[in-house]
C-alpha positions as CSV (number, residue, x, y, z in Angstrom):
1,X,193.0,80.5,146.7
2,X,194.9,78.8,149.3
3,X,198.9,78.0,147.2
4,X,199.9,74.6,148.2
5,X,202.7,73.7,150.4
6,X,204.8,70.8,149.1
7,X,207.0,69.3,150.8
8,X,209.1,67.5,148.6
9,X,212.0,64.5,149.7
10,X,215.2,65.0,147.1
11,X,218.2,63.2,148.0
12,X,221.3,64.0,146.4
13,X,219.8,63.2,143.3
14,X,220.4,65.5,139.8
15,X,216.3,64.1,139.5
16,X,215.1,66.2,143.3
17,X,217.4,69.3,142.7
18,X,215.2,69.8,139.1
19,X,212.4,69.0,140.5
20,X,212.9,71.4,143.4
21,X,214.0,74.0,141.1
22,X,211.3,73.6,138.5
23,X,208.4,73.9,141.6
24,X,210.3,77.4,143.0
25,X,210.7,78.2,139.5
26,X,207.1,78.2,138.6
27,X,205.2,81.4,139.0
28,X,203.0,80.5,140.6
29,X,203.8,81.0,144.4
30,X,204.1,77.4,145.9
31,X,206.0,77.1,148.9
32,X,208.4,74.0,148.6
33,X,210.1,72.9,151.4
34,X,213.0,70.3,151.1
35,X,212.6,67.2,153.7
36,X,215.7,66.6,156.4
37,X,213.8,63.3,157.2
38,X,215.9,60.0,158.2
39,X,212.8,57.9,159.4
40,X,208.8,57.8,158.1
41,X,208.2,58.6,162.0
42,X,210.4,62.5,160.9
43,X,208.4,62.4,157.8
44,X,205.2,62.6,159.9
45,X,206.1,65.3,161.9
46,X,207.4,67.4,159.2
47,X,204.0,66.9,157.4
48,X,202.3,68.3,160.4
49,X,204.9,70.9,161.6
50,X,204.3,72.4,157.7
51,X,200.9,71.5,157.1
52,X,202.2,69.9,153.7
53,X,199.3,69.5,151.1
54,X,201.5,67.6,148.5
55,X,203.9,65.5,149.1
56,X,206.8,64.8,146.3
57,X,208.9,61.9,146.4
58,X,211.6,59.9,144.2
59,X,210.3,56.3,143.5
60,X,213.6,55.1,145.1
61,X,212.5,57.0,148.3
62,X,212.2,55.1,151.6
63,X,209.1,57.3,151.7
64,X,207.8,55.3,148.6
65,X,207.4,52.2,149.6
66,X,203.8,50.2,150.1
67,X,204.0,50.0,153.5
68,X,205.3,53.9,154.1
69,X,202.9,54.9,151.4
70,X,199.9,52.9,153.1
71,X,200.4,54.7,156.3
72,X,200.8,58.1,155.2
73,X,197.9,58.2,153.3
74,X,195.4,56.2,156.2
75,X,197.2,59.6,158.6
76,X,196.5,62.3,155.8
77,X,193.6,60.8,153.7
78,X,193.2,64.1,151.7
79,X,197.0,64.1,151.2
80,X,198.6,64.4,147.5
81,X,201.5,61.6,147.4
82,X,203.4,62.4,143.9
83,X,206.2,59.9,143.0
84,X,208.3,60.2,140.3
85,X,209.9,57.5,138.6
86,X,213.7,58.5,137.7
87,X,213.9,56.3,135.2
88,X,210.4,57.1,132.5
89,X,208.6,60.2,134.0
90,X,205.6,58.4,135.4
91,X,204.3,60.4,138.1
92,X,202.2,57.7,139.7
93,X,199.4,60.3,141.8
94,X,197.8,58.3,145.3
95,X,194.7,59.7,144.5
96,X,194.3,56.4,142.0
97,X,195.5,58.4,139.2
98,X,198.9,57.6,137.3
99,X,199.8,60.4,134.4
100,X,203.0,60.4,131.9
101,X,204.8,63.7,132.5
102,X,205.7,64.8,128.9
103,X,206.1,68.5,130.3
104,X,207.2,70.7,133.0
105,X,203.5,71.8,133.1
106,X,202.2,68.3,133.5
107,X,204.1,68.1,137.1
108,X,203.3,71.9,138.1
109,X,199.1,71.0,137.3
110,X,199.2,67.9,139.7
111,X,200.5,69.8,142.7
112,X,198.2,72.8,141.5
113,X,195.1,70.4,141.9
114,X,195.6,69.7,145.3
């Protein structure tokens, strides 16, 4: 089985450093790497420099936006885009699928699907 790399954009936010933790946390092997990027153009690149195969962002990301979110996933069509709302714990899932986190499990089964 091939573990998933996720690369996973967590400002200074109390909502990315759980998040972050939670993923090395798990068991199960995943290789999470926090983004540096300023600009979607850096975002690209680290994509392809870490052959990312999930993608975790805040909703209040610059990453998360329509027009971001459009072009990311026309580059990487096969890519998993998580976002997760800070404010009610919808993950909403680009692969037309939008799931209520009510666990730590629910989060750690999405990126495991990729």
């Amino acid at each position: 089985m091939n573990i998933p790399c996720v690369l996973a954009i967590t400002k200074d936010s109390l909502l990315g450093f759980a998040l972050t933790n939670l993923i090395n946390a798990s068991e199960n092997g995943l290789v999470v790497i926090e983004s540096n990027a300023q600009t979607l153009e850096e975002f690209i690149k680290e994509i392809n420099d870490n052959e990312a195969d999930v993608i975790l962002l805040e909703k209040s990301s610059p990453f998360a936006g329509e027009a971001a979110l459009t072009k990311l996933l026309m580059l990487y069509p096969k890519l998993l885009v998580v976002i997760v709302n800070e404010e009610n714990n919808w993950l909403n899932i680009y692969r037309r699928e939008d799931l209520l986190m009510t666990s730590p499990t629910d989060l750690m089964n999405v990126i495991q699907s990729a």
